[in-house]
N, CA and C of each residue as an Amber inpcrd file, in Angstrom:
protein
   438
  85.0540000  93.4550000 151.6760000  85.8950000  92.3720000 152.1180000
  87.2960000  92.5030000 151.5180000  87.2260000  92.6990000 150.2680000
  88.6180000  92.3930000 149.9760000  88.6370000  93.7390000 148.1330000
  89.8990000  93.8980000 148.3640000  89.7400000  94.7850000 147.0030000
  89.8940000  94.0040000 146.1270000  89.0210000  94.7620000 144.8420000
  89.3060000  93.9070000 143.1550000  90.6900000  94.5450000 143.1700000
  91.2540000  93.5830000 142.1440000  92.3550000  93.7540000 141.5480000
  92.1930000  94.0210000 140.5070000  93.4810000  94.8810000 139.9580000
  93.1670000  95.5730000 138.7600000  93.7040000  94.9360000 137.7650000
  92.6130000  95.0030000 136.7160000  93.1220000  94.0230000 135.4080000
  94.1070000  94.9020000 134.6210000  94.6550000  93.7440000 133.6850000
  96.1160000  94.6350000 132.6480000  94.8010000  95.0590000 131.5470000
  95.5570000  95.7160000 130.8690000  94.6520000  95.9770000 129.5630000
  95.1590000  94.6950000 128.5080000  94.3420000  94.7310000 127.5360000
  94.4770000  93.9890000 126.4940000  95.7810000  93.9720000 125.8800000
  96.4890000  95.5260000 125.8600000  97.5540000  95.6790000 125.2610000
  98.6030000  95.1970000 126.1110000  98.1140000  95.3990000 127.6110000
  99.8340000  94.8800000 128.6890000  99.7090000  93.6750000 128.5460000
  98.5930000  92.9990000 128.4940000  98.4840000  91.8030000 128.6220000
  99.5570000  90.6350000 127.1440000  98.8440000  91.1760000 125.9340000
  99.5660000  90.9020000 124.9020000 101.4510000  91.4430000 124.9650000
 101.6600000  92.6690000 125.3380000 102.9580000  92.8450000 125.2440000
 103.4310000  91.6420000 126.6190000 102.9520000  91.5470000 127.4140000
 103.3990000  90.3900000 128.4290000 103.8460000  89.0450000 127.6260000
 102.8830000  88.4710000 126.9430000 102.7780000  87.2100000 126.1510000
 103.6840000  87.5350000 125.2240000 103.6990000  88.4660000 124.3380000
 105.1120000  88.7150000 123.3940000 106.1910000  88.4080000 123.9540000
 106.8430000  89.0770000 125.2810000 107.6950000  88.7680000 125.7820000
 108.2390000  87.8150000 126.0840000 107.2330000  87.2780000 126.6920000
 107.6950000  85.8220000 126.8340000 107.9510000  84.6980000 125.8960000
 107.0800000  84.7530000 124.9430000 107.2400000  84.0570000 123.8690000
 108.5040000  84.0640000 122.5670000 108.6410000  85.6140000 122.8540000
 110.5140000  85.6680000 122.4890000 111.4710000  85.4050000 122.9400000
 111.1440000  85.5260000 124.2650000 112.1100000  85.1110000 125.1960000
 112.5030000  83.7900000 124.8950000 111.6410000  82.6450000 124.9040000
 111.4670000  81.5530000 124.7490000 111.6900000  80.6940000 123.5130000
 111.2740000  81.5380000 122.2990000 111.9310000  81.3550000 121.1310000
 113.3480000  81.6490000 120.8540000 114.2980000  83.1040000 121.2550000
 115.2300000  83.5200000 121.0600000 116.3480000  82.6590000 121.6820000
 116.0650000  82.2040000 123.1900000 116.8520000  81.1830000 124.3000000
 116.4120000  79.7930000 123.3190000 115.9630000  79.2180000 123.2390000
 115.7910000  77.9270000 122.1550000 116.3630000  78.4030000 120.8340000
 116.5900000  79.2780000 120.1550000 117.7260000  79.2310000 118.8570000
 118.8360000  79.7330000 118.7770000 119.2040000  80.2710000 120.2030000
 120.6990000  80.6750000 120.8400000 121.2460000  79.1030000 121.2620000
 120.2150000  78.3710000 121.6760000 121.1360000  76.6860000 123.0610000
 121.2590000  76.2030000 121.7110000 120.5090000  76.3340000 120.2420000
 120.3570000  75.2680000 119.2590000 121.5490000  75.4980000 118.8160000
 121.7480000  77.0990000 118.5890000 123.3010000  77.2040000 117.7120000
 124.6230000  77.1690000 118.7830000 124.1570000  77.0270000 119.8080000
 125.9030000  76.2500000 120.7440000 125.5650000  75.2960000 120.6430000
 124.9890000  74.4870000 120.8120000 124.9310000  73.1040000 120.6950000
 125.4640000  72.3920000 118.9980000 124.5590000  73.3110000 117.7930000
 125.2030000  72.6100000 116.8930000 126.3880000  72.9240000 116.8540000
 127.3300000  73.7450000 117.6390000 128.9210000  74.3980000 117.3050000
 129.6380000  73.9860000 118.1940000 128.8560000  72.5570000 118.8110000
 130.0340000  71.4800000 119.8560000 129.7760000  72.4510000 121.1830000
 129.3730000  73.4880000 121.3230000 129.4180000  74.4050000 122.3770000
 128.2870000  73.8110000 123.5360000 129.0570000  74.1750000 125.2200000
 128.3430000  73.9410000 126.2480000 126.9740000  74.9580000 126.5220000
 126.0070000  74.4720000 127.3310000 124.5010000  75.2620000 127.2900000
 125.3730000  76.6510000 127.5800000 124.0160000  77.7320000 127.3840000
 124.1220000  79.3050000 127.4620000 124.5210000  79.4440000 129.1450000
 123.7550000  78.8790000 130.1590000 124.0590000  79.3040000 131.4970000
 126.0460000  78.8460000 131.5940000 126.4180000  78.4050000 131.0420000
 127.9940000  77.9440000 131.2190000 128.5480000  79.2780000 130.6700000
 128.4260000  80.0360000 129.3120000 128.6440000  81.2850000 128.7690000
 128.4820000  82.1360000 130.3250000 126.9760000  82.4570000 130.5460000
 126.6050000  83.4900000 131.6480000 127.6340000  83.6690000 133.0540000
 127.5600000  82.4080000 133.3360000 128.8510000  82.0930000 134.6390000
 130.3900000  82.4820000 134.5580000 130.6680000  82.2610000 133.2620000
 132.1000000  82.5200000 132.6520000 132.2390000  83.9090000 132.7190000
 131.4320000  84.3890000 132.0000000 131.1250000  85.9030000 131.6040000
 131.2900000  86.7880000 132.9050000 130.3380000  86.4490000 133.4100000
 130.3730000  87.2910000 134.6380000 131.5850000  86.7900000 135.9960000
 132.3540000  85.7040000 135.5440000 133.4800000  85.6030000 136.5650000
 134.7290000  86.5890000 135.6630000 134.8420000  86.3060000 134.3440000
 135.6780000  87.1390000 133.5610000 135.3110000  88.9500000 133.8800000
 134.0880000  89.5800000 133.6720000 134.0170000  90.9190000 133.6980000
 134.1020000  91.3120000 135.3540000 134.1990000  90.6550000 135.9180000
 134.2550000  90.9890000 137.5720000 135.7070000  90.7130000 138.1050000
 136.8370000  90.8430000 136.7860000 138.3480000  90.5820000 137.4680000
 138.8540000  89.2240000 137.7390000 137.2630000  88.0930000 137.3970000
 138.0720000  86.8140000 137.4090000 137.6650000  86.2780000 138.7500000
 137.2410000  86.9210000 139.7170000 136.3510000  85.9660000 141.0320000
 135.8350000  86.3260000 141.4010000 134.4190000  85.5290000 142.3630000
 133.0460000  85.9680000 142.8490000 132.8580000  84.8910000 143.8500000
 132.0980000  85.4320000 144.5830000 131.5320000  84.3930000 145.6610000
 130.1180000  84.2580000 145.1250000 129.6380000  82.5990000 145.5670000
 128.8170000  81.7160000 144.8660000 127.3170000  82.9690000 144.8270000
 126.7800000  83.5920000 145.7430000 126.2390000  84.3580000 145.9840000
 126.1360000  85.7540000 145.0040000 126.8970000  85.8960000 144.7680000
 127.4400000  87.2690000 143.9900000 126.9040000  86.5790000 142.3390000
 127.5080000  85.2550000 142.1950000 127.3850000  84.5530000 140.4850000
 125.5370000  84.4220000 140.4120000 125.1800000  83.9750000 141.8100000
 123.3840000  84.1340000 141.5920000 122.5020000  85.0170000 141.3320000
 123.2880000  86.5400000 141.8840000 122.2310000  87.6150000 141.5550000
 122.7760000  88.1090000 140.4890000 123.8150000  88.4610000 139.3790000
 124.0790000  88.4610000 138.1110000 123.6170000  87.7310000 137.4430000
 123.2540000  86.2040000 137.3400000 123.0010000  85.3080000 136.4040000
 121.0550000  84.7170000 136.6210000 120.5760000  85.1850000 137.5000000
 119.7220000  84.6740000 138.2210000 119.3830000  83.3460000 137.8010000
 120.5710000  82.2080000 138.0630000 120.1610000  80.7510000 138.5870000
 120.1410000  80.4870000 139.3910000 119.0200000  79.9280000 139.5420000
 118.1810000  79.4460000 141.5480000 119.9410000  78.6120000 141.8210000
 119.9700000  79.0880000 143.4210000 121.2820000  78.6460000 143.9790000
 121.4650000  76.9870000 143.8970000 120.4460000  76.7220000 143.7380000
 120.8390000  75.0650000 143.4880000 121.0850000  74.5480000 142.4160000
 120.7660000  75.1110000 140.9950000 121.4050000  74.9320000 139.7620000
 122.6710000  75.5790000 139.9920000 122.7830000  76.4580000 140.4730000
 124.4410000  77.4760000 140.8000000 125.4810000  76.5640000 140.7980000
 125.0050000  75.6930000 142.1500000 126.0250000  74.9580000 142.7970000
 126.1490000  73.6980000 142.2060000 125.5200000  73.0620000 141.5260000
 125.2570000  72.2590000 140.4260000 126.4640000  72.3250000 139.1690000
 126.0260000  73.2300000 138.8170000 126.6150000  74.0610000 137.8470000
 128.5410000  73.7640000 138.0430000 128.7330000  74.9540000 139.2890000
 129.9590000  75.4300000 139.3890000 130.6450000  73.9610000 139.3710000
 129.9790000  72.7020000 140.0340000 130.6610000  71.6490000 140.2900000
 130.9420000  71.0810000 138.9450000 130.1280000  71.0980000 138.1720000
 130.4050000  70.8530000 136.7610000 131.4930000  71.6690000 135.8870000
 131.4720000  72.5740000 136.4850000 132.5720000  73.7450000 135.5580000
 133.9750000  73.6260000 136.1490000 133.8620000  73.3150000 137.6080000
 135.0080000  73.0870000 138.5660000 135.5780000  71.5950000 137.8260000
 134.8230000  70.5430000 137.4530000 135.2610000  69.4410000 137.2020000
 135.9500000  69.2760000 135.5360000 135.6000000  70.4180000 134.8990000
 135.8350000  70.8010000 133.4470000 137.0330000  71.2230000 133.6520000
 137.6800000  72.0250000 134.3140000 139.0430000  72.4580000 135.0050000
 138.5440000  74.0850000 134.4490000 137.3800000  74.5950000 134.5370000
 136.7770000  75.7700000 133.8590000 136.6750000  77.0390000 135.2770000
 137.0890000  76.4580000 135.7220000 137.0270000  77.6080000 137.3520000
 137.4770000  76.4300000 138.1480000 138.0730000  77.1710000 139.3730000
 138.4380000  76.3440000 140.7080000 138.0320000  77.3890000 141.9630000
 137.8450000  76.4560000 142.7490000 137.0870000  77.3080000 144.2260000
 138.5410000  77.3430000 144.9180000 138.3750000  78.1420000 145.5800000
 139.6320000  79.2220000 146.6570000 138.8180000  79.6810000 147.9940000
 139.4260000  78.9830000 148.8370000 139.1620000  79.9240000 150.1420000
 139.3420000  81.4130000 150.2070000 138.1920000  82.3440000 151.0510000
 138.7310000  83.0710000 151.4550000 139.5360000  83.0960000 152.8730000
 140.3930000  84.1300000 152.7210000 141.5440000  84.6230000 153.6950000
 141.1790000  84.7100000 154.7140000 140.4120000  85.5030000 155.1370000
 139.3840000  86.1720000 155.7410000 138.7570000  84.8910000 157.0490000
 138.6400000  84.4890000 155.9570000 136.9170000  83.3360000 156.5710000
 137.3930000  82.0420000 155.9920000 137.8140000  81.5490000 156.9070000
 137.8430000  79.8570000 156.1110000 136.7530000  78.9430000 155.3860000
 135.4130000  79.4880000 155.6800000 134.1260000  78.9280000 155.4960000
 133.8060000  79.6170000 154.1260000 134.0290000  80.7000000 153.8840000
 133.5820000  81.3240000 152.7080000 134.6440000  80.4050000 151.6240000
 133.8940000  80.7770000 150.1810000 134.8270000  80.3490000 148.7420000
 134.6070000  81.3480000 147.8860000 135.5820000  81.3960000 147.2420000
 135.3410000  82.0770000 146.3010000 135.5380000  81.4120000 144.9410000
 134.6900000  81.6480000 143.7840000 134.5610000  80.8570000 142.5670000
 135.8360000  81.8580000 141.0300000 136.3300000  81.0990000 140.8490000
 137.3540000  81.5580000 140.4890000 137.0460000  81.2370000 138.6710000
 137.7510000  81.5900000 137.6420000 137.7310000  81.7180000 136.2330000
 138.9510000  81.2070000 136.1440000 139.6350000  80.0080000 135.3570000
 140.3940000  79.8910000 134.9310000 140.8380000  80.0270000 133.6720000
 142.1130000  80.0510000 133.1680000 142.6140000  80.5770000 131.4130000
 141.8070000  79.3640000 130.6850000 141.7450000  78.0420000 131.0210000
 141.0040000  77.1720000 130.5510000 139.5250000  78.0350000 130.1920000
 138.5220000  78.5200000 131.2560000 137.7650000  79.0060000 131.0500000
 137.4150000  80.3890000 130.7700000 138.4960000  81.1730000 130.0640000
 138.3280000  81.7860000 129.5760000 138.3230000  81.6990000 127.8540000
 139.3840000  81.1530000 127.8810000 139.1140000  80.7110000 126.2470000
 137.9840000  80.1600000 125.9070000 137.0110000  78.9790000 127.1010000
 136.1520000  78.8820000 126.6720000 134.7140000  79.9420000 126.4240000
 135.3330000  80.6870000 127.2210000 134.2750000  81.9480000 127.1420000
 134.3650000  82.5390000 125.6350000 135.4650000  82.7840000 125.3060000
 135.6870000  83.4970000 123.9350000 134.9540000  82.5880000 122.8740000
 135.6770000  81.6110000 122.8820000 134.8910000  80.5920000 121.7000000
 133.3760000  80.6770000 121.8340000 132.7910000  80.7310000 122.8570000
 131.3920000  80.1740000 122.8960000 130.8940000  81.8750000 122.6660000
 131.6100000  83.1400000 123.0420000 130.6600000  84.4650000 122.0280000
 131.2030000  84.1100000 120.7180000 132.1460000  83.7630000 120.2120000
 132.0170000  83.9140000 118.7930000 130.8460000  83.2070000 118.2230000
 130.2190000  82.0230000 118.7480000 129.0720000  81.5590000 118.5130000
 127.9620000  82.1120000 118.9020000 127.6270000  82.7600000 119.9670000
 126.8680000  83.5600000 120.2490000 126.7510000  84.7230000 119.8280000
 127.6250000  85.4280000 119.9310000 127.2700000  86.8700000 119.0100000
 127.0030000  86.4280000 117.7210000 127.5180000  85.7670000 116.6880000
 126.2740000  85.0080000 115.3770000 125.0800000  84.9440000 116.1160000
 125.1460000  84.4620000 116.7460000 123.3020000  84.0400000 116.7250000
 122.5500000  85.1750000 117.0910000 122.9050000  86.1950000 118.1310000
 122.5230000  87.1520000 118.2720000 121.9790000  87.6530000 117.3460000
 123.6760000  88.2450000 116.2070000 122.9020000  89.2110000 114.9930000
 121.8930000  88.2500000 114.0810000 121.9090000  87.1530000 114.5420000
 120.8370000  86.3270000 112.5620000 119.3460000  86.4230000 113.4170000
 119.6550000  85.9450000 115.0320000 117.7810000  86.0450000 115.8200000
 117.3960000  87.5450000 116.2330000 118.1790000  88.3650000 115.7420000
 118.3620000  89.6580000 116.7500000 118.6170000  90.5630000 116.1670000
 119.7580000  91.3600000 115.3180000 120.1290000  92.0720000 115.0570000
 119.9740000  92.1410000 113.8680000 119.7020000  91.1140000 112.8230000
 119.6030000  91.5480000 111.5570000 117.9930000  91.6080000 111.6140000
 116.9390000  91.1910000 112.0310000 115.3300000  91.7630000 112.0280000
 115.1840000  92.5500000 112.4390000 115.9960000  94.0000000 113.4330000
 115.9190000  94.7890000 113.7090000 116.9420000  96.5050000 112.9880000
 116.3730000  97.6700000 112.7130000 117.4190000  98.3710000 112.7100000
 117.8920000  98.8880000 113.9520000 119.1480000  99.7370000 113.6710000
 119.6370000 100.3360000 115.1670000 118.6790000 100.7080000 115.6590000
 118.1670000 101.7250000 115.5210000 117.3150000 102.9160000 116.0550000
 116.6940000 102.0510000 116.5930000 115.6100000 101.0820000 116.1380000
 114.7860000  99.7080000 116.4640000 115.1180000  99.0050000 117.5610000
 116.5330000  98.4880000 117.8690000 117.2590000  97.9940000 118.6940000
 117.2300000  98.9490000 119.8770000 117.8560000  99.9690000 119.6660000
 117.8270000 100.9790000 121.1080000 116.6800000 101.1760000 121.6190000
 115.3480000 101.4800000 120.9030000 114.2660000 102.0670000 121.1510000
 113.5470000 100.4710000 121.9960000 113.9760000  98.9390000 121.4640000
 113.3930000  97.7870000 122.2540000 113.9480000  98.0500000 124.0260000
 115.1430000  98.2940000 123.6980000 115.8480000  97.6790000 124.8280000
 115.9190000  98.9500000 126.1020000 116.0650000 100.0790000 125.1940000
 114.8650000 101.3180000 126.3210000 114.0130000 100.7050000 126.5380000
 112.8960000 100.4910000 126.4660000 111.4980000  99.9640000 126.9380000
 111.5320000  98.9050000 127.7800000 112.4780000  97.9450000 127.6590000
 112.8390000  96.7790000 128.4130000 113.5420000  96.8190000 129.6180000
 114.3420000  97.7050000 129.5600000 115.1170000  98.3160000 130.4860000
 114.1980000  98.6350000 131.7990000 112.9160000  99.0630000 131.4330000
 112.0830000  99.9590000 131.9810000 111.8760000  98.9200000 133.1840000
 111.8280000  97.8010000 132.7290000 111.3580000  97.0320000 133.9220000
 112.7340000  96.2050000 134.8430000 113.8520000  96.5710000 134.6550000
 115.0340000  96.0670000 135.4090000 115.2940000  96.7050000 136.5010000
């Protein structure tokens, strides 16, 4: 009738649950240390980030598959960042219907401020429990599945 499915082993199974469970720990003591440093959540960093390394604009579409927030937090989001004066939407030329999501100097500075808080937290949850070699050799393996 139907095929078995194949079980993980004990070990995929556990490295699965590791993962996640760091994941989950590491994102909860990254939001703790922007938050205690007056700083806005991590997805506000991610959005910034990736409108800054892309020349400064993206269409709403483009910010979802870099950041992967479901398009309805996206748009959520941008309206909140748009209302911060942290990006402003721009027509395209092209297409009157399209927008494009824009980075402003406002939000770039806020980008800067909020890695100087973040890269701390990085190295104290991250980089100082690990050595280099340690570090490269995680993030090979992790890689594996992107």
């Amino acid at each position: 009738m139907s095929e078995k499915m194949p079980k993980p082993s004990e070990a995929s199974t556990r490295a699965w649950t590791s993962i996640m469970r760091a994941r989950e720990r590491l994102l909860g003591a990254i939001e703790a240390d922007l938050k205690a440093a007056g700083m806005p959540p991590l997805a506000w960093y991610d959005v910034l980030w990736e409108l800054a390394r892309a020349g400064g604009r993206l269409r709403p579409y483009e910010i979802e598959e870099r950041t992967l927030l479901a398009q309805y937090n996206l748009s959520r989001l941008v309206d909140r960042l748009e209302r911060e004066g942290l990006v402003r939407r721009e027509v395209f030329a092209e297409d009157g219907r399209g927008r494009w999501v824009v980075i402003t100097e406002a939000g770039r500075q806020l980008r800067e401020c909020m890695w100087a808080v973040y890269a701390g937290s990085i190295e104290t949850h991250i980089g100082c429990k690990l050595a280099e070699n340690e570090a490269k050799t995680l993030a090979g393996l992790l890689d594996r599945f992107l």
